[in-house]
N, C-alpha and C positions, 0 to 999 in steps of 0.2 A: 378541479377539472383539468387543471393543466397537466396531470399527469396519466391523461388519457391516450389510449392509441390515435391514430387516425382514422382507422375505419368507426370510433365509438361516439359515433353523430345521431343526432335524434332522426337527420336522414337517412343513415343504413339501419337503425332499429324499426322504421319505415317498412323499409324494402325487406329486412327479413322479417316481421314481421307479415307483411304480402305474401311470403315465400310459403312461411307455416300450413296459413289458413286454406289452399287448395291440397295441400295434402294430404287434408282429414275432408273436407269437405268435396272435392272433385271426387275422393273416391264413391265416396257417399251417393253422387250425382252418375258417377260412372254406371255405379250396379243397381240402384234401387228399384229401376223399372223391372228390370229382369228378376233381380233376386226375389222381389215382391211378388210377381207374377208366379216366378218357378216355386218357390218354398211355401209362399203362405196364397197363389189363388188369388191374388189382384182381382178385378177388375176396374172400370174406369170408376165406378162406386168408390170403392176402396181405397184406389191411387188418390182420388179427389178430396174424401177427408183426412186421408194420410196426408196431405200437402195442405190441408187449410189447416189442420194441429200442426205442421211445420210453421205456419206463419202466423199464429198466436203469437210464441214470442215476440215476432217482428211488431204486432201490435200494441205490446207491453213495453216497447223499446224505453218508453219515456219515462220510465220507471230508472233508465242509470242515473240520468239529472241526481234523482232523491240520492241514488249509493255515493255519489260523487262526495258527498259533505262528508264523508265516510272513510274514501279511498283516494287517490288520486288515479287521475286518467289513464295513465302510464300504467300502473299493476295492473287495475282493472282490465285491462285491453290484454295483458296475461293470461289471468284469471280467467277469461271470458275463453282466451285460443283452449285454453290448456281440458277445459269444459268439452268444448266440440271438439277436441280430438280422442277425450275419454269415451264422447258420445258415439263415433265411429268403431272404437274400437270394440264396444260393445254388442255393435247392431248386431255383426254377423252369427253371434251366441242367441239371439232369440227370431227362431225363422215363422214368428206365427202376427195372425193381424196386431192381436194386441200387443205383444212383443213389440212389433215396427213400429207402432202408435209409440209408445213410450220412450224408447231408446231415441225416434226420431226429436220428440220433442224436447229429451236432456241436449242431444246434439245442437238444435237448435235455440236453446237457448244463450249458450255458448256463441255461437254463430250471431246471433241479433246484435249480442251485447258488444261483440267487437269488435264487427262493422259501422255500428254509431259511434263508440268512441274513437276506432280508427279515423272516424272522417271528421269528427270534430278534432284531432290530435294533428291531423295531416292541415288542415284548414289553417291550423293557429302555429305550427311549426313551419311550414312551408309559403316562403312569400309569393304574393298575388302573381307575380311578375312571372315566377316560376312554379306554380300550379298545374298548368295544363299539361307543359312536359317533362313533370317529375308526378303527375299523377297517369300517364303515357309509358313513364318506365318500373310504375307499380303494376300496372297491368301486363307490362313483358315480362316481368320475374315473376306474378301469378300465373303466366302462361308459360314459363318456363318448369314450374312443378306440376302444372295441371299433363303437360310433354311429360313430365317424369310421369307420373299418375298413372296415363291412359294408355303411354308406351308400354309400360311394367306390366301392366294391366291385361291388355291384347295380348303378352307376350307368352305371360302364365299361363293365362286360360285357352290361348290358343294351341300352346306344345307340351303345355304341363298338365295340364287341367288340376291346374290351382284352384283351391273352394273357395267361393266367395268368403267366409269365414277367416281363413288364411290371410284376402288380400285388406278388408279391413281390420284386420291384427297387423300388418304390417305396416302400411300407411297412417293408423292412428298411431300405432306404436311410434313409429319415427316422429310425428306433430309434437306428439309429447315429451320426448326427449330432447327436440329442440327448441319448445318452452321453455322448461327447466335451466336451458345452456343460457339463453339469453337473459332469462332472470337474473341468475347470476354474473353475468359478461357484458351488462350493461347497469350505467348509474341511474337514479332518479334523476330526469331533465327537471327543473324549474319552469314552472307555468311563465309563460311570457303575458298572458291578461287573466288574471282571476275571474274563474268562469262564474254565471248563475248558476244558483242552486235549486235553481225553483223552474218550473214550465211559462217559457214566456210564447207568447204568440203577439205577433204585430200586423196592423191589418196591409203593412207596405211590404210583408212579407205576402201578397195573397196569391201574386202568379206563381212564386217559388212551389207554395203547397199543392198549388194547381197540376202543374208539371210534375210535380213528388206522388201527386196520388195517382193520377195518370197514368204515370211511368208504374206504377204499382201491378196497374192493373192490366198492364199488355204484359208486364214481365211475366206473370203469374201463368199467364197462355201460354206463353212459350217454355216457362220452366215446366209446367205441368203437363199437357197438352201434346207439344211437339215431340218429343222425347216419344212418349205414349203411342205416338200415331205409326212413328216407326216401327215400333214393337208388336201392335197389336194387328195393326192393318196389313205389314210389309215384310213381317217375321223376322225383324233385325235383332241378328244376336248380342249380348252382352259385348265380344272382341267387336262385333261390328258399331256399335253404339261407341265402345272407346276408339275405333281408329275415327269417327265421325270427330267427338271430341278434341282427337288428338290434332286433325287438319284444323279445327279453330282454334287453339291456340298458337298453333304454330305461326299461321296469321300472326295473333296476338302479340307474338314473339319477336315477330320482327317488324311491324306494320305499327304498334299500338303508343311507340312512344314518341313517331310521326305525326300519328292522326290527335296526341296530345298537343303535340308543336302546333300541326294545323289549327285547332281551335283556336289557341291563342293570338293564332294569325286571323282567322275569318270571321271570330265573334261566335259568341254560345247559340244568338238566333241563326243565323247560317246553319252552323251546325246540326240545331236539333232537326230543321227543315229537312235536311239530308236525312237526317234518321228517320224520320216519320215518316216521309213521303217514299221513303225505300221500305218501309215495314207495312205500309198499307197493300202494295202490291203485292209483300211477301205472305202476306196471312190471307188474301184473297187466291193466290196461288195455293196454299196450302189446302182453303178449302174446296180444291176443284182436283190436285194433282190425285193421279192412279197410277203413277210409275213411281217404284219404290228405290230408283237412282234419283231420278228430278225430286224426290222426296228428300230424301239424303243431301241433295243441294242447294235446297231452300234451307236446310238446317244449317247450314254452313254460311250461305248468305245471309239468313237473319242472327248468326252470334254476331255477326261482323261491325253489323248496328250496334251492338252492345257499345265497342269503345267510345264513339260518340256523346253516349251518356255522359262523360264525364263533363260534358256542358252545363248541366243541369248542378254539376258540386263548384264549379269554378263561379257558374252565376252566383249563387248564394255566399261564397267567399265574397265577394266584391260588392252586395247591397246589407253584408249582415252588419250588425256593433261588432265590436272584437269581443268584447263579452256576452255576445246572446249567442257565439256558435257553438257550444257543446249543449245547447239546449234545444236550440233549432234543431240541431242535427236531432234531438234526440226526438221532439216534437215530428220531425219529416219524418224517422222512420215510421212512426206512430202512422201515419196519416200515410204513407207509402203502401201499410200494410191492413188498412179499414178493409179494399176491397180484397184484399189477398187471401182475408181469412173468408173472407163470404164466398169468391168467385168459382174456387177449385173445387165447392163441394157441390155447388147450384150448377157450376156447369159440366160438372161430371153428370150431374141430370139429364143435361141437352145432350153430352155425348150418346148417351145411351139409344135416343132419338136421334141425331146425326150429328157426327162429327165434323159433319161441314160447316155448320151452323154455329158452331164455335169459334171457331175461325175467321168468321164473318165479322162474327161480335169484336173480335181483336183487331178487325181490320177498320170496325167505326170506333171503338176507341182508341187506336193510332191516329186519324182524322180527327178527332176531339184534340190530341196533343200537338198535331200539327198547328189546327188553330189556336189555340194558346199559345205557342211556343214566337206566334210572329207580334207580340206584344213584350216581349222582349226589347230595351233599346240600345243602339250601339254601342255606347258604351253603358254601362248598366253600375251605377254605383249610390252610395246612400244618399238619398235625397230625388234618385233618378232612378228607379224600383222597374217604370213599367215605361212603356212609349204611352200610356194616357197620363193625363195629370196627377204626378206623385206626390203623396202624405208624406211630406216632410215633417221628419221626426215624427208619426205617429206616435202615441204610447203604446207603451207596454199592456198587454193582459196578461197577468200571474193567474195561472191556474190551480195551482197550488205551489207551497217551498217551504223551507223554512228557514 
């Protein structure tokens, strides 16, 4: 090791890896309303199961634990990018339902898998101390290519009228080529605790889950949903959808590795109370707004919550074992992603019937996370899970391993 550069730290393999995955994946998120709707005939029907088969994987997440005895963390989180950027690169070649169905779920499997290892990798490489604002300056270097992404984006289709086809050949094209670099440009790190191999669940893990599933199911409204409403209700074009995009990351950009600091300074319960209690009136707004500007700026004010979230991975750092986090992690996305496969398809139903009414629903369960999130306790660490009386050292439940 000692004849390493200095940039070849498990934290800048971090941060570029951060950088890859909105490449392939922002574009993905950039055009899919549009391209879906223009080529193959959306509707809310269709975007709804299209997005709950995106979020199978996410329900199978628990499934890397088992590969893990297999691979190590490290490649895997590779293997996973290199996945979801082949997965992009392919979409724009099949513009029919079934087509999107498929290609979306290669993409997304790629995508599931290296978001759980990512956060179990970040969790065990990065100390407690410097968590919130070194996972504060992952989300600015996310928001620095998703800037590249959405700029590029607007810019083709606005003076060029570049085909969708084109701009996911470009943006996967590049994810993958810079997999490949970092494959080779970076060594295998050494595990700092020998992960489980097996699916553990602890019952002093229960608000973590609580919050994890939660967080699941407001995300799922707004991924799904929000985007949509602009589209279908307010006629916003693809350039207009990525200059939306482009103003929250730029946020992201320069705001994100503050409001990482800030947690660390006011505590995960502070934090999430912000979030929710800003998202409840956001989605009650949503389901009342008729001007497709105040539309467009609720979509901007509700990514903003997103940074916050990172309250929700910094808790779980500070009450896990050092060795139940690439399992937890894997187990949260599992349980992140129960209602995310149901929501998008049942509530592309209600859309149909009114899209206000969905809205509503994301606005009681932001309320539901609100109140969990104030059982949280100041300091929060093992033995100290919840502000009621904590299972110290509960046991493990093996769900399965081997």
């Amino acid at each position: 090791m000692s004849s390493l550069r200095s940039w070849q730290t498990p934290a800048s393999l971090l941060l570029l890896m951060a950088f890859i995955m909105p490449l392939a994946f922002s574009t993905w998120a950039a055009l899919i309303n549009n391209f879906s709707n223009e080529s193959a005939g959306f509707t809310g029907r269709e975007i709804g199961i299209l997005q709950s088969l995106r979020e199978i994987p996410g329900f199978l997440a628990f499934t890397a634990v088992w590969l893990l005895a297999f691979i190590r963390e490290q490649r895997f989180a590779l293997l996973a990018l290199f996945l979801l950027a082949f997965g992009v690169v392919v979409t724009g070649y099949f513009p029919t339902v079934m087509g999107l169905y498929v290609t979306t779920v290669i993409m997304s499997i790629g995508f599931h898998y290296f978001e759980t290892v990512n956060q179990s990798l970040t969790l065990q490489w990065i100390e407690k101390s410097e968590a919130p604002h070194f996972m504060g300056r992952a989300l600015a270097v996310k928001a620095a290519a998703s800037i590249l992404v959405f700029a590029t984006t607007w810019l083709l289709m606005s003076y060029f009228s570049i085909s969708y086809q084109t701009i996911y050949l470009l943006f996967g094209g590049l994810a993958l080529a810079l997999v490949l670099f970092i494959w080779r440009a970076f060594p295998q790190y050494p595990a700092k605790v020998e992960q489980q191999t097996r699916l553990i669940v602890r019952k002093s893990y229960w608000l973590y889950y609580t919050l994890v599933f939660l967080s699941g199911a407001r995300r799922q409204i707004f991924m799904v949903f929000a985007g949509f409403l602009l589209v279908e209700k307010f006629d916003y074009s693809a350039a207009e959808i990525s200059l939306l995009f482009l103003a929250n990351y730029i946020f992201n950009f320069f705001f994100a590795a503050k409001i990482g600091k800030l947690i660390g300074i006011i505590g995960e319960r502070r934090a999430l109370t912000i979030e929710y209690a800003g998202l409840i009136l956001v989605f009650i707004s949503y389901g009342l707004v008729d001007n497709g500007t105040l539309a467009g700026a609720l979509y901007i004010i509700d990514h903003f919550f997103f940074a916050l979230a990172i309250a929700i991975k910094t808790y779980l750092q500070k009450i896990a074992k050092p060795d139940d986090i690439a399992s937890t992690a894997a187990v949260s996305f599992t349980i992140n992603h129960v209602a995310a496969v149901v929501l998008p398809a049942l509530l592309g139903l209600v859309w149909l019937y009114s899209n206000a009414l969905v809205f509503f629903i994301g606005a009681g369960i932001a309320l539901g996370s609100l109140i969990a999130s104030q059982f949280i306790p100041d300091q929060p660490e093992i033995g100290a899970e919840t502000r009621l009386k904590s299972s110290v050292g509960s046991p493990a439940r093996p769900l399965s391993g081997k």
